[in-house]
C-alpha positions as CSV (number, residue, x, y, z in Angstrom):
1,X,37.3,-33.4,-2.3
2,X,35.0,-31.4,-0.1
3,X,31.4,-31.6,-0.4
4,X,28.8,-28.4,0.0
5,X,25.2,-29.5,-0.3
6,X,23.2,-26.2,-0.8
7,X,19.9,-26.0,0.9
8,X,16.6,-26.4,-1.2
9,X,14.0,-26.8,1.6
10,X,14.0,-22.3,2.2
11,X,11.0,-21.0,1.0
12,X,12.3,-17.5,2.1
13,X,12.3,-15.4,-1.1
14,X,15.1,-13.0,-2.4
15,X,14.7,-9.1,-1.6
16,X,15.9,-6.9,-4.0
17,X,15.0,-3.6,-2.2
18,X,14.6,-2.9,1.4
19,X,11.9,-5.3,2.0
20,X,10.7,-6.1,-1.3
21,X,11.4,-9.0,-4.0
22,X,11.5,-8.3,-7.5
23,X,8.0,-8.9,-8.5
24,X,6.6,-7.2,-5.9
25,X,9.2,-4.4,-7.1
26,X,7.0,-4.6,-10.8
27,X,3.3,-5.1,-9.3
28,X,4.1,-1.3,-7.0
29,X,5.6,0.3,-10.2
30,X,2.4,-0.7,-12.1
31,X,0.5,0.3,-9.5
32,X,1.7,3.7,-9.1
33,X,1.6,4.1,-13.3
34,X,-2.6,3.0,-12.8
35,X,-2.7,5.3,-10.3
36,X,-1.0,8.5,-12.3
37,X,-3.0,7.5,-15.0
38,X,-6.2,8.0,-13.3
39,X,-5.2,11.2,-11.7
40,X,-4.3,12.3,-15.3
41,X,-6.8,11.1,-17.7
42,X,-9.8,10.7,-15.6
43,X,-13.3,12.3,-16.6
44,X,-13.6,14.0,-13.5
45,X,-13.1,18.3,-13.4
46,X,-12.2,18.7,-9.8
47,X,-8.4,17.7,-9.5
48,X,-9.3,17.5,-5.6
49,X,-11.2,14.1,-6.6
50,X,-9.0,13.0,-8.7
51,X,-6.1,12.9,-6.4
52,X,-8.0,11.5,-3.5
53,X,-9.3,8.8,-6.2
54,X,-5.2,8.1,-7.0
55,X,-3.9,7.7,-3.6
56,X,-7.0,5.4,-2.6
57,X,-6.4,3.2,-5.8
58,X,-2.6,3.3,-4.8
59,X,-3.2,2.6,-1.3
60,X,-5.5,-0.4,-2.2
61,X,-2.8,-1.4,-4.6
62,X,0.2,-1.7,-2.2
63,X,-2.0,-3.4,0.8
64,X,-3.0,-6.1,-1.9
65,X,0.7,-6.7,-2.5
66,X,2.3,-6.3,0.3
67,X,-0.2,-7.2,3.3
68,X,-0.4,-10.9,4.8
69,X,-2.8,-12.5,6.6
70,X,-1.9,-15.7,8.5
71,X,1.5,-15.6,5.9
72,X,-1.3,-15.6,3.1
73,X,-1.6,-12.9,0.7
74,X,-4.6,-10.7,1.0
75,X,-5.9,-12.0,-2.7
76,X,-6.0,-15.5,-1.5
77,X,-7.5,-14.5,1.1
78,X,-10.5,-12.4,-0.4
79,X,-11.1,-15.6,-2.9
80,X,-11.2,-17.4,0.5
81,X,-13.9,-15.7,1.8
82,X,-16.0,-15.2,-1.6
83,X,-15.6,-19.0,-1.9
84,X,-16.9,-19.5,1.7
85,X,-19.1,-16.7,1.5
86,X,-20.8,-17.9,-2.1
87,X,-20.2,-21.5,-2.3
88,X,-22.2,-24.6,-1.2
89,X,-22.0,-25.9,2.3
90,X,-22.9,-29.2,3.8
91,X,-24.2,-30.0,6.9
92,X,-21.9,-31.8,9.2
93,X,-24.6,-32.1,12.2
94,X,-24.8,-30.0,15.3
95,X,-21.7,-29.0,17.3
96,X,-22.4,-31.8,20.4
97,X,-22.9,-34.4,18.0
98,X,-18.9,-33.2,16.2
99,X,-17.7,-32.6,19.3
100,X,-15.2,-36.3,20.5
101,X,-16.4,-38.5,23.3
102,X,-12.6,-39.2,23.8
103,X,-9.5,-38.5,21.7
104,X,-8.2,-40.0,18.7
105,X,-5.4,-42.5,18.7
106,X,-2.3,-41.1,18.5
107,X,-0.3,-42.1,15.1
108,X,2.1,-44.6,14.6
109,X,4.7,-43.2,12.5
110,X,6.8,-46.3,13.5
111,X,5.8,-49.1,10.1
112,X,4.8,-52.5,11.2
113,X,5.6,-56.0,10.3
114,X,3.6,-56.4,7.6
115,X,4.8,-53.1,5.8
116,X,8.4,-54.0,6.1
117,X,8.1,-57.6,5.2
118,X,6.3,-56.1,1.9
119,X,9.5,-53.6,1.7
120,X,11.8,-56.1,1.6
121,X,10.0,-58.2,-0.8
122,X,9.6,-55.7,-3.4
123,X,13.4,-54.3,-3.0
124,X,14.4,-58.0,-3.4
125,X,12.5,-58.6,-6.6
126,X,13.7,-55.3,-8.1
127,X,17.3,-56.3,-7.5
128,X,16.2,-59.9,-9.3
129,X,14.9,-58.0,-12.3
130,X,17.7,-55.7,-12.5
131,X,20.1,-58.5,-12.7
132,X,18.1,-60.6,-14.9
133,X,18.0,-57.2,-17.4
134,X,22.1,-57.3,-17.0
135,X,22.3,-60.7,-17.8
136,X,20.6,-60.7,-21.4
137,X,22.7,-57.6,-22.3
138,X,25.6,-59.1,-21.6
139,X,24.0,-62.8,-23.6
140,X,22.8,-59.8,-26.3
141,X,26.7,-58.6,-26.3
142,X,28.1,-61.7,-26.3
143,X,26.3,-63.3,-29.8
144,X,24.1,-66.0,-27.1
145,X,20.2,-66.6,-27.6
146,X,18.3,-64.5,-25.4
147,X,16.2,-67.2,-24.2
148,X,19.2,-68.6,-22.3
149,X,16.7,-69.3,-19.3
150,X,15.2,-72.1,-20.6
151,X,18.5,-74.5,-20.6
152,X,20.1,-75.8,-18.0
153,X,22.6,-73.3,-16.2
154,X,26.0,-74.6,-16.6
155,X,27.6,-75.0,-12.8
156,X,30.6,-72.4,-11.7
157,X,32.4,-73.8,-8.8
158,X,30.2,-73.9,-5.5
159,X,27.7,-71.9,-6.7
160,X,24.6,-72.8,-8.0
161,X,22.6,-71.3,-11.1
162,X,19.8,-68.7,-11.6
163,X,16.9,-71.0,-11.2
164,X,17.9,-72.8,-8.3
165,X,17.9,-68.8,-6.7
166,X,14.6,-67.9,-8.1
167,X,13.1,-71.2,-6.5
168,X,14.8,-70.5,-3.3
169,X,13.7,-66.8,-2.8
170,X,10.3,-67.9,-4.0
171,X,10.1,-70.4,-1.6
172,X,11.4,-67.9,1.1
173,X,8.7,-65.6,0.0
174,X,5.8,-68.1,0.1
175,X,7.3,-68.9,3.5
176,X,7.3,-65.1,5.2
177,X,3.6,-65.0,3.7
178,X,2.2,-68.5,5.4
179,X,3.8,-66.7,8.6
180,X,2.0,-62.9,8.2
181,X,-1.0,-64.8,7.4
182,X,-0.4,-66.8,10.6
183,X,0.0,-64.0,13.1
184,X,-2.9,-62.0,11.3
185,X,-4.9,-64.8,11.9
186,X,-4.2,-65.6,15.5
187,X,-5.2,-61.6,16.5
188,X,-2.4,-61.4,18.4
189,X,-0.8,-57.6,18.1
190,X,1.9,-57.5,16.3
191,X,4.9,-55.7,18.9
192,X,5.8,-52.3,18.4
193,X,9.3,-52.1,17.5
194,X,11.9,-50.7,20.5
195,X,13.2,-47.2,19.8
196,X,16.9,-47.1,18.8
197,X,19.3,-45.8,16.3
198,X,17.5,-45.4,12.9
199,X,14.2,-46.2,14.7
200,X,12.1,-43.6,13.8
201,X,9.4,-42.8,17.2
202,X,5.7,-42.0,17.4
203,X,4.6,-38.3,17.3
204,X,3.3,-38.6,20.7
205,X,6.7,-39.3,22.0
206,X,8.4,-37.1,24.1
207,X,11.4,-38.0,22.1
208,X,10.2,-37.5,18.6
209,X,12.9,-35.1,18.4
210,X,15.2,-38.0,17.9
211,X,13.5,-38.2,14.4
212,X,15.4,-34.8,13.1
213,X,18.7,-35.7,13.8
214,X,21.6,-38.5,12.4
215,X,22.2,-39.8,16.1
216,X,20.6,-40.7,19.3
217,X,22.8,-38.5,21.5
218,X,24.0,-40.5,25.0
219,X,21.9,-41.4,28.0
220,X,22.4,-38.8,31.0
221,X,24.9,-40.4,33.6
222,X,23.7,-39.4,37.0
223,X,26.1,-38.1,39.0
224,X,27.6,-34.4,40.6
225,X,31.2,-32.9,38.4
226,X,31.2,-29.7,40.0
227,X,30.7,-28.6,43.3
228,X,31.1,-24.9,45.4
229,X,33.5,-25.5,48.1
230,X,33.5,-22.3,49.3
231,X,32.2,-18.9,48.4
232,X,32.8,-15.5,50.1
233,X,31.1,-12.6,49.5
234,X,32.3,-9.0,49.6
235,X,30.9,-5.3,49.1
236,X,31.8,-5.6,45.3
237,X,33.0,-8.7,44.0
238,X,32.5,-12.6,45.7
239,X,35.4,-15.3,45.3
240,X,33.8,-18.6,44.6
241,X,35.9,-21.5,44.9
242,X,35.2,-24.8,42.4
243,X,35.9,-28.5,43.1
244,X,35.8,-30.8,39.7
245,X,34.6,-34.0,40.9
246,X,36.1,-35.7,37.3
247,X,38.3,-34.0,34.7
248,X,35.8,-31.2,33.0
249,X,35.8,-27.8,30.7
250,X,34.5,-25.3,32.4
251,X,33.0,-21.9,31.8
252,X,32.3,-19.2,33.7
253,X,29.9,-16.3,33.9
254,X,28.7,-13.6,35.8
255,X,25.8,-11.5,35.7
256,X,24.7,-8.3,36.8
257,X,23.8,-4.5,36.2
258,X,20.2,-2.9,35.4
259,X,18.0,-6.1,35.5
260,X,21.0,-8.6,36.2
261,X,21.1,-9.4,32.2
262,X,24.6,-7.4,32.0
263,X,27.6,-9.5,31.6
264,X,30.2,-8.5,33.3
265,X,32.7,-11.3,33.4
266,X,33.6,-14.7,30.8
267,X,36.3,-16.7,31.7
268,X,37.1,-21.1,30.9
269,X,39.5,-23.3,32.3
270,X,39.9,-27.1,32.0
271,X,40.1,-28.5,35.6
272,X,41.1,-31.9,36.7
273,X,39.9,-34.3,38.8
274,X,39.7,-33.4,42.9
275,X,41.7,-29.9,41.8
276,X,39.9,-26.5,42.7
277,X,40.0,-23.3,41.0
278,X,39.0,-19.7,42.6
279,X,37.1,-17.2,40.7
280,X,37.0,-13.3,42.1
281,X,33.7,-12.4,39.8
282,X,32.3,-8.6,40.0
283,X,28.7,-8.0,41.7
284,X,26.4,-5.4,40.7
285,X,23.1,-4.3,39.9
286,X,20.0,-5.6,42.4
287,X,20.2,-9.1,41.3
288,X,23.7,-10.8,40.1
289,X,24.3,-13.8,39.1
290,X,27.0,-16.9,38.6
291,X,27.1,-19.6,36.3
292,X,29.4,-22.4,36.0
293,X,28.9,-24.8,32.8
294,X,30.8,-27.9,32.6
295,X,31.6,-30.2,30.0
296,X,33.0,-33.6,30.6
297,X,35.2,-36.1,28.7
298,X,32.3,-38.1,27.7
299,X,30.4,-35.4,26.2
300,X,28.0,-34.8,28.5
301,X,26.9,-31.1,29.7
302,X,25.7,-29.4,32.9
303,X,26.3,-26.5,35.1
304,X,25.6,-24.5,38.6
305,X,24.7,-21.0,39.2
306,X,24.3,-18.8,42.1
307,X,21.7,-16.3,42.3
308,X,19.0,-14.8,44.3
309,X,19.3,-15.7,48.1
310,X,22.4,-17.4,47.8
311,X,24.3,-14.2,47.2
312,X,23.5,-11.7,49.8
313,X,24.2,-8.6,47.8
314,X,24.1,-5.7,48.8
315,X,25.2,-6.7,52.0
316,X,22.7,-5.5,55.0
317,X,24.2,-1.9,57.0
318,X,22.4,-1.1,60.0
319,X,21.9,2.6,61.0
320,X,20.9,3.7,63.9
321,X,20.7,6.3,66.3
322,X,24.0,6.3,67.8
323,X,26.0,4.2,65.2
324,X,26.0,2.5,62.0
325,X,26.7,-1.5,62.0
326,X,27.2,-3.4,58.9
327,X,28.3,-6.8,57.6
328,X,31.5,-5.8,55.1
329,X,32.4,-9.7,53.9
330,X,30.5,-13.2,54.9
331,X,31.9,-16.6,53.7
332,X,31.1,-20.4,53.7
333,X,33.0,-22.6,53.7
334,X,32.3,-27.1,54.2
335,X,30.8,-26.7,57.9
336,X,31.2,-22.8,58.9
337,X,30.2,-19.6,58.4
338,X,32.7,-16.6,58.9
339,X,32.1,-13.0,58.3
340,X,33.3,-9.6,59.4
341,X,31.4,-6.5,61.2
342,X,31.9,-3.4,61.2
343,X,30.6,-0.4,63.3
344,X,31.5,3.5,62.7
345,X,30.1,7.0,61.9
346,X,28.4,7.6,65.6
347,X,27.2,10.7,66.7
348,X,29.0,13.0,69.3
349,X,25.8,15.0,70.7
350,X,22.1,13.9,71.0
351,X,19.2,15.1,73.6
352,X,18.8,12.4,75.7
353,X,16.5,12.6,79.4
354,X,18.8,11.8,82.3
355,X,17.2,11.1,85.5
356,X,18.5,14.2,88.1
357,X,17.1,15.6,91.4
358,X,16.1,18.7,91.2
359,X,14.8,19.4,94.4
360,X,15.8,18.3,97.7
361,X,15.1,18.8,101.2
362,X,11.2,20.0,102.6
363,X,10.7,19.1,99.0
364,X,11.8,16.6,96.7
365,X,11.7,16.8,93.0
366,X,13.5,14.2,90.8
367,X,12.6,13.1,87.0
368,X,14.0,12.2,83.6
369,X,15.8,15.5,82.5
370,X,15.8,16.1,78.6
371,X,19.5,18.2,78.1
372,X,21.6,17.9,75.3
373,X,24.7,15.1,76.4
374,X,28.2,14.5,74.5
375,X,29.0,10.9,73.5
376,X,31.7,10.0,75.0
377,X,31.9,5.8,74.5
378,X,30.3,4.1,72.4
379,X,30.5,0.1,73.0
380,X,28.6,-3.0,72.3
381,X,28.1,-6.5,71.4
382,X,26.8,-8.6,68.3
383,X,24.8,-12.0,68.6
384,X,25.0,-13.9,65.2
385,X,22.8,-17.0,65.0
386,X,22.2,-19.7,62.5
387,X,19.8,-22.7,63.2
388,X,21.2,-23.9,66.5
389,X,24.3,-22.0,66.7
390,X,24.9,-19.1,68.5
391,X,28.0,-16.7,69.3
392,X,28.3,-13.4,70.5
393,X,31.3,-11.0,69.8
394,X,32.4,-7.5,71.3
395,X,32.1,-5.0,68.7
396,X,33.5,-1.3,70.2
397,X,33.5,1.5,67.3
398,X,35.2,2.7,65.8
399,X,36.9,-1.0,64.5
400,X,35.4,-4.1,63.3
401,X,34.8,-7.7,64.7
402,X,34.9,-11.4,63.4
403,X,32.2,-14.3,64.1
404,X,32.5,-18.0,63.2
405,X,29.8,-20.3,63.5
406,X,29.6,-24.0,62.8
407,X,27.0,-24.7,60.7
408,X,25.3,-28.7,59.5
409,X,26.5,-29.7,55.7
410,X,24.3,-30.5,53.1
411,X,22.0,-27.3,52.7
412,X,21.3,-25.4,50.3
413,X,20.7,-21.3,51.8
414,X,22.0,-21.0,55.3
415,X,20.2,-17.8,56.9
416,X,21.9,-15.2,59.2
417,X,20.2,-13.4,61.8
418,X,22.7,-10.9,63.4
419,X,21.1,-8.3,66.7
420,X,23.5,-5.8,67.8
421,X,23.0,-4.1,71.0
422,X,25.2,-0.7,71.4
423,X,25.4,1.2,74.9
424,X,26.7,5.1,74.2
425,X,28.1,7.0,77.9
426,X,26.9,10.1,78.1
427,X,27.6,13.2,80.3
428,X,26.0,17.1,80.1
429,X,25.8,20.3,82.0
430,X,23.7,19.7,85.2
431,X,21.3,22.7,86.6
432,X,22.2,23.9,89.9
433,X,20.4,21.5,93.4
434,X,18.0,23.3,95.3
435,X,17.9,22.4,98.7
436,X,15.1,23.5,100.9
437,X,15.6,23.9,104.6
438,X,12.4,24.5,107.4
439,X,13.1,27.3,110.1
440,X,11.0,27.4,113.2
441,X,9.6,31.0,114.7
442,X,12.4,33.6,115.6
443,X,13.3,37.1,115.3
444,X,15.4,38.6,113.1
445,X,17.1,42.0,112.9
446,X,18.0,42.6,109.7
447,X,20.1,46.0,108.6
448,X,19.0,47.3,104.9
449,X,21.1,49.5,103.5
450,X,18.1,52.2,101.8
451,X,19.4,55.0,99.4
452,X,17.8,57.7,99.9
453,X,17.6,61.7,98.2
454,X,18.4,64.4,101.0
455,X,17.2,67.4,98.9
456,X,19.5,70.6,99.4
457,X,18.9,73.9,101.4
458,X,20.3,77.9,101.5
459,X,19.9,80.3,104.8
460,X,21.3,83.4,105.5
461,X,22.7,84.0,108.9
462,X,22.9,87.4,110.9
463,X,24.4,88.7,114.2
464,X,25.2,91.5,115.6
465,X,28.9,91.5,116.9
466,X,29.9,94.2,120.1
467,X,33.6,95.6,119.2
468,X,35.2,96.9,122.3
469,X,37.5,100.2,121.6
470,X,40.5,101.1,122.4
471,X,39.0,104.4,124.0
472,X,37.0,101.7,126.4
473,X,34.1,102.2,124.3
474,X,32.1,99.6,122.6
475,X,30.7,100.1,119.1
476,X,27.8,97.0,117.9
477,X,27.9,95.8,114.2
478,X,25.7,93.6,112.6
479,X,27.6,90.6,110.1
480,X,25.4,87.9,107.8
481,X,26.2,85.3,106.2
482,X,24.4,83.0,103.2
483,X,24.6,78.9,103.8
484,X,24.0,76.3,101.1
485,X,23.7,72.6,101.6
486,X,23.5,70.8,97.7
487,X,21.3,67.8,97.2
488,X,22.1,64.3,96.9
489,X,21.5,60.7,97.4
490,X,22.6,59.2,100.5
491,X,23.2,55.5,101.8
492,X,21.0,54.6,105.3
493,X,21.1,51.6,107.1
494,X,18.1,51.2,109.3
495,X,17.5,48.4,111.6
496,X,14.4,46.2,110.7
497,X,12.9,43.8,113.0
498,X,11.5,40.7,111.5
499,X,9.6,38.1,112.8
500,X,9.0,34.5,111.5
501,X,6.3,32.2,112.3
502,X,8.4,29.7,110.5
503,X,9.7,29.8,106.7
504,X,11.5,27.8,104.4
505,X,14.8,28.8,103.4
506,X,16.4,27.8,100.2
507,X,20.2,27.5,99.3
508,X,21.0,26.8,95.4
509,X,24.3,24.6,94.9
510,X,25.8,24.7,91.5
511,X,26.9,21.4,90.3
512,X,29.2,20.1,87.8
513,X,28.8,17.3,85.2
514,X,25.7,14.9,85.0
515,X,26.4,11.3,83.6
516,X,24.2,8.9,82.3
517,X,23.8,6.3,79.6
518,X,21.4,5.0,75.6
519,X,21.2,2.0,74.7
520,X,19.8,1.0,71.0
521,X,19.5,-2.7,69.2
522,X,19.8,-3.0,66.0
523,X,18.8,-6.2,63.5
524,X,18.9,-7.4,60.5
525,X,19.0,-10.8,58.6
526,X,20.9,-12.5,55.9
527,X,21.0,-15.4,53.4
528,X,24.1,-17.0,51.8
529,X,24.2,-20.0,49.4
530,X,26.1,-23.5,49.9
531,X,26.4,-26.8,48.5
532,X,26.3,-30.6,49.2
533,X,29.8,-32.3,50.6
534,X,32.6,-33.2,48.0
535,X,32.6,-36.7,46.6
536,X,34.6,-38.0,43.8
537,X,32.2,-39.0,40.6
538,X,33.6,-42.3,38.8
539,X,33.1,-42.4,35.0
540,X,31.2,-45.3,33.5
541,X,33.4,-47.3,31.0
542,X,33.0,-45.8,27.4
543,X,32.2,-47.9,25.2
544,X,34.6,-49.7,22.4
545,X,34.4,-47.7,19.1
546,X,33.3,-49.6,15.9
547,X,36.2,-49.4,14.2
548,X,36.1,-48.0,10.5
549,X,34.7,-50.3,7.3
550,X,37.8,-51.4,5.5
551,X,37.5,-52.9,1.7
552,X,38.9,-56.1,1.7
553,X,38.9,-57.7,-2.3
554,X,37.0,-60.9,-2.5
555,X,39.0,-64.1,-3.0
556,X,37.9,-66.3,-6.0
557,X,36.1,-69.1,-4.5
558,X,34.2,-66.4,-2.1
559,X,33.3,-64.4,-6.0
560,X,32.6,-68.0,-7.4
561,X,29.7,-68.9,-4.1
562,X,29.0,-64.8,-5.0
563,X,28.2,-65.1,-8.5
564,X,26.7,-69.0,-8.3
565,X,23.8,-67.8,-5.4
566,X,23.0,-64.7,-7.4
567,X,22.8,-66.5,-10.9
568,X,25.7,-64.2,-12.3
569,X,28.2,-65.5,-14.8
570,X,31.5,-64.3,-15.4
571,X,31.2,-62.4,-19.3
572,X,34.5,-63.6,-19.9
């Protein structure tokens, strides 16, 4: 049959409504009927008053029943602080001559010698009276006088009678006290019992907790049961890989979102010894978390977790001016560290100054040359480092490059410092070269075609013309005639002489394409978590269960030696 013991130590107290218990329930109702009462039938004309006078009273009221101070009522209080306030006092002395040199001894909850002798001695006579009170009932049942204890007990087999067990136990007991009275008087201290199972320990012992509960709970066993061997981390999610160093249960969680308090993944398994089991858990938020508990098949408990440094989330991008460079997955592993980068998204035009002559010749004029260039390749080169190891990997966007370095065992963060150096080709529209050339004195004829107006003109021509006859005489007439010459512009090339003393003559050469070349470094750093080399963790022996209390019935002679040494006799 099952057992339910209900619990009588709770002091909480029933509610009945919302936050209330019963009499609290009846001390508000009568409060509120005081209250109506005196807004009702109290001498006072203005009804003003006589509300404000209601709700103070009922204010009052509730506080008194409801309020707490210090888990105290606010009555007790009050009759607290009349009595303090009203009451006699006594001078204790000033505060320096209260205040401790030292502090008190700690108490010894633990009982001595002397009290459990005294124990033992009074549970012992108690069970000699109670048998002695059995005895003459059964002497009353059975017709016999009930001052039996005067004669001689008759002898029952081995055993002997009830006075020869009253002189023993008083001869034990005169005994233990010769030997208290001993030790008190040699002023040795008596030793203070070693904590163990049903030992109850001193209140200024860490383990006084051992006091509260029905067992001492096993001693730690030192010793790894789970380790990381390996743990990759991605954009979104990191695979962690377990080793179980002895056969375990194991439960894992991960953390994450707004303040890393989020749970975003439960899962158990039971692992054996030396197997491994791979978890793909989620990562979010600004700080995620891992935890691994175990529990192994002696009972004991423990567990790992991953946070902080040793997962590198989010993982670091690198933007610059000409690319972006960033780390999309890192992983350790026992004694190397892998990862992968990745470079895209560059630019295809920037301004950049390319050094061009612009001048030449008499004079020369050369300088950096701000004109807007086209990207045309983009390539470079990535230098990951961890403690003493180096390597250095070609990393041409668009695509993406691998590193491995070989890192010592046995730490606990391994950092990552990663420089990327990218070199972009560049070409633009040159200006035009301007050579200058010196020419000694000369002359020069030079023919310049000149426009020019020729404005237009009208005259009227006359003469007289002589007209021979046929008669052989000659007659004169007189014929004109009007001319008109328009106006308009007219092309004249004139011969000009020049002379030089000397001059400089310039020629401007168009020119094609103008190539030149950025370079940009880019770092960044990172941290990733690892663990201590595998070993295998050996067990201690457990120890041999006690086995379970069988009854075994007495055999006669063993009941007859029983019932002899504890003055019993048989009632039939």
């Amino acid at each position: 049959m099952r057992e339910h013991e209900v619990p009588t130590h709770v002091q909480a107290e029933d509610k009945v409504l919302l936050w209330f218990t019963f009499p609290q329930i009846v001390a508000v109702t009568a409060v509120g009927a005081l209250a109506y009462g005196i807004y009702t039938y109290a001498p006072i004309p203005s009804s003003e008053v006589r509300i404000a006078l209601a709700i103070a009273f009922a204010l009052v009221g509730i506080a008194a029943i409801v309020g707490r101070v210090g888990c105290r009522r606010l009555p007790l209080v009050a009759a607290d602080l009349l009595q303090y306030r009203l009451g006699g006092r006594i001078y204790a002395g000033l505060p320096a001559e209260l205040a401790r040199s030292e502090p008190p001894a700690p108490l010894d909850d633990s009982p001595g010698l002397i009290q459990q002798m005294t124990e033992k001695a009074r549970h012992r006579l108690r069970r000699l009276r109670r048998g002695s009170k059995r005895r003459r009932g059964r002497e009353r049942r059975n017709g016999r006088r009930p001052l039996r204890w005067l004669r001689r007990p008759r002898e029952r087999g081995k055993g002997d009678g009830g006075h020869a067990a009253m002189r023993r136990m008083a001869l034990l007991a005169a005994l233990a006290l010769f030997t208290l009275t001993a030790v008190a008087a040699s002023g040795t201290p008596t030793p203070e019992p070693t904590p163990g199972p049903g030992t109850p320990y001193p209140q200024d012992s860490p383990d006084r907790w051992r006091n509260e509960v029905d067992f001492d709970p096993p001693e730690p066993v030192p010793g790894r049961r789970l380790y990381i061997e390996s743990l990759a981390v991605f954009e979104d999610r990191a695979t962690v890989t377990l080793r179980a160093a002895t056969d375990i249960d194991l439960t894992v969680q991960a953390f994450g979102g707004p303040g890393g308090r989020e749970m975003g993944f439960w899962g158990a398994a039971s692992v054996r010894a030396g197997r491994s089991v791979f978890y793909t858990l989620p990562l979010s938020g600004d700080a995620p978390s891992f935890t691994f508990a175990w529990v192994d098949a002696s009972g004991l408990a423990g567990g790992l977790s991953l946070e902080g440094d040793q997962l590198p989330h989010p993982l670091p991008i690198m933007e610059g001016e000409l690319c972006d460079a960033r780390v999309t997955q890192v992983r350790w592993s026992p004694g190397s560290l892998t990862g992968m980068l990745e470079a895209g998204e560059c630019i295809e035009r920037i301004e950049h100054p390319i050094d061009l002559t612009l001048v030449q010749g008499e004079a020369h004029i050369a300088g950096p040359l701000v004109m807007k260039t086209r990207v045309t390749d983009v390539h470079g080169s990535v230098t990951v480092s961890s403690g003493d190891a180096t390597t250095t990997v070609n990393l041409d966007p668009p695509g993406s490059a691998a590193f491995q370095l070989s890192v010592p065992p046995g730490q606990r963060l391994h950092e990552l410092s990663i420089e990327a150096v990218m070199e972009a080709s560049l070409r633009g529209n040159a200006p035009p070269l301007v050579t200058l050339t010196l020419i000694p004195e000369r002359e020069e004829i030079r023919l310049v075609p000149v426009e020019v107006w020729r404005p237009g003109t009208s005259d009227v021509v006359r003469e007289t013309v002589t007209v021979r006859n046929e008669d052989g005489t000659s007659s004169s007439h007189e014929v004109s005639a009007r001319l008109s010459i328009p106006g308009e512009f007219i092309t004249v090339v004139p011969q000009v002489l020049i002379k030089h003393p000397e001059f400089i003559l310039g020629t401007v050469d168009p020119r094609g394409s103008a190539y030149g070349s950025r370079e940009e470094k880019l770092l960044m750093a990172l941290t990733i978590g690892a663990d201590a080399p595998y070993s295998p963790f050996t067990p201690p022996p457990q120890p041999t269960p006690t086995p379970p209390p069988v009854q075994t019935p007495l055999t006669e002679d063993e009941a007859n030696w029983l019932f002899g040494f504890l003055g019993w006799e048989w009632p039939w």
